[in-house]
C-alpha positions in Angstrom: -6.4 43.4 55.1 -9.7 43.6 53.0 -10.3 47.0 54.4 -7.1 48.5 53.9 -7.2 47.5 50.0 -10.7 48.6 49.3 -9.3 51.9 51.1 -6.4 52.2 49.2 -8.7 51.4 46.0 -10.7 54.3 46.6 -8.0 56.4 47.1 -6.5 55.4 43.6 -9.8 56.0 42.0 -10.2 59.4 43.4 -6.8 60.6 42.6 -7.1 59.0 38.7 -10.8 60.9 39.2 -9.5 64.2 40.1 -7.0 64.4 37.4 -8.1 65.8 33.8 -8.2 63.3 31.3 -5.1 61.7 29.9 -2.7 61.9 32.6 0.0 59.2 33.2 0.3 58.6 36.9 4.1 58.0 37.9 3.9 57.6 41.6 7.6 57.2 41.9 8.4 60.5 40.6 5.2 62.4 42.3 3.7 63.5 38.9 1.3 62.6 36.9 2.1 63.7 32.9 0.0 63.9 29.8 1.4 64.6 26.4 -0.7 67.2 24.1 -0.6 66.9 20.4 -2.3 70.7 19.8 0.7 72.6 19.5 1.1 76.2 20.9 4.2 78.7 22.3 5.7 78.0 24.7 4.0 80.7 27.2 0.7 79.6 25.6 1.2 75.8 26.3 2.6 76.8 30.1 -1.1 79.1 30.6 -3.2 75.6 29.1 -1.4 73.0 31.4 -1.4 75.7 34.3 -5.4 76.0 33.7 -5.2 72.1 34.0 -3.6 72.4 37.7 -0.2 72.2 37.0 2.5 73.4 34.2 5.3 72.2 31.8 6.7 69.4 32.9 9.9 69.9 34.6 12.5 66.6 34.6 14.5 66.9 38.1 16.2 63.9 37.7 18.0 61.7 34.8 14.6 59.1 35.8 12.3 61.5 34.9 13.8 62.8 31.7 14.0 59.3 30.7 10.7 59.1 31.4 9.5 61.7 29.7 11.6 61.1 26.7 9.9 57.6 26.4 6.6 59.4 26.5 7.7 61.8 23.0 9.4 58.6 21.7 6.0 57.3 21.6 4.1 60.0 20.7 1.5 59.3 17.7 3.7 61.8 15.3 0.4 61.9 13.0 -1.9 63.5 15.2 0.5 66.5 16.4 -1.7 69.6 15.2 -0.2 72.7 13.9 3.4 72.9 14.5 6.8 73.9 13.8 8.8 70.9 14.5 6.8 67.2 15.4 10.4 66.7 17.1 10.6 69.0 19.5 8.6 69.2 22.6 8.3 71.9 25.2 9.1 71.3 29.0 9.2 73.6 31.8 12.5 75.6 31.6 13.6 78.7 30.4 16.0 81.6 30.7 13.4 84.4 29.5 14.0 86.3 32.8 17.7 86.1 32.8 19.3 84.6 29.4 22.1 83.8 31.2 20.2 81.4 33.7 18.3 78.3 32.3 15.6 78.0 35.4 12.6 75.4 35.7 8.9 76.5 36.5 9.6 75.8 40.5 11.7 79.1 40.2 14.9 77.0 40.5 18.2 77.4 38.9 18.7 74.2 36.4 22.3 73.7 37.4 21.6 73.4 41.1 18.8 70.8 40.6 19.1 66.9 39.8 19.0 67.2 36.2 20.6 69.9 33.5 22.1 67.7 30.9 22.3 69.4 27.8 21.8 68.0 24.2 25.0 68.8 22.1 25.8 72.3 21.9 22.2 73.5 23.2 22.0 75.7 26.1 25.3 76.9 26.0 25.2 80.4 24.0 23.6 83.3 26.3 22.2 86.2 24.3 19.3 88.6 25.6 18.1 89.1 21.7 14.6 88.2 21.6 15.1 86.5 18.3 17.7 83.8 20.0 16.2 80.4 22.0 15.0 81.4 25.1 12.8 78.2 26.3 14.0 74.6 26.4 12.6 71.4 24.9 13.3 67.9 24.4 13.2 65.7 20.9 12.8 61.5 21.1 16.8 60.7 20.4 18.6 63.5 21.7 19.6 62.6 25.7 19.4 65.9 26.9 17.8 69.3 26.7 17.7 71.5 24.0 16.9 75.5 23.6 14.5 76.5 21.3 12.4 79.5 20.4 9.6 80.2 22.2 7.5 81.6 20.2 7.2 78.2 17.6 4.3 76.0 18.0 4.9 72.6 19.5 3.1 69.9 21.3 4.1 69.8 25.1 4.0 67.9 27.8 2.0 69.0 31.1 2.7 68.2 34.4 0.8 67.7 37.6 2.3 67.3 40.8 0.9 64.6 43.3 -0.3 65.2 46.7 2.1 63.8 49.0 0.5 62.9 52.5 
């Protein structure tokens, strides 16, 4: 018994040591998360967390985009640097390649996965002008996603998905 918890000890400090700094570990959802204040566009914020190992962070399920919306809920709204909206933070989805389909990082299409639940009226209008929201986001009260534009600065959250052996 000793062994086998001084094993699986090791193997939580190696995973916790092989993850940048300032990841969450949610080992029921096969992520680990980290929320960063330095606000950028969204293709700029997906290039930083994908140069951390992973990408936006994409909510699959109503769990994780409660999850995640607890995270912004207790974001320290002080220290967000540089941005458009302290409110609003970027996740993995968007409908830049088609504007008529809202699809997560994984390449999938939103409305065949666990979780597209839309904040009021968001996601609902479908325009291929540039100028319109093309990249989703979520806000603390909100219970749902919402579109915004891509090119405003906001802090994000990154995503890394867990090893599952």
């Amino acid at each position: 018994m000793r062994a086998q918890l001084a094993a699986l000890y090791l193997l939580i400090s190696y995973v916790q040591c092989a993850l940048p700094k300032g990841y969450v570990i949610k080992k029921p959802l096969g992520a680990a998360y980290r929320l960063v204040y330095n606000s950028k566009s969204w293709p700029a914020a997906n290039e930083h967390c994908t140069d951390e190992g992973g990408h936006l962070a994409v909510p699959r399920s109503e769990e994780e985009f409660n999850f995640l919306q607890k995270l912004v809920r207790a974001m320290h709204y002080p220290s967000i640097i540089d941005t458009d909206n302290k409110l609003v933070v970027w996740l993995g989805i968007t409908n830049i390649e088609d504007y008529k389909i809202w699809k997560n990082l994984y390449g999938e299409d939103i409305m065949t996965t666990g979780f597209h639940k839309w904040a009021g009226e968001n996601g609902q209008g479908y325009s291929d002008d540039p100028q319109e929201p093309h990249c989703a986001a979520m806000d603390p009260a909100n219970p749902g996603l919402r579109d915004y534009w891509c090119h405003r600065r906001q802090p994000y959250i990154c995503q890394i998905d867990l090893k599952q052996t």
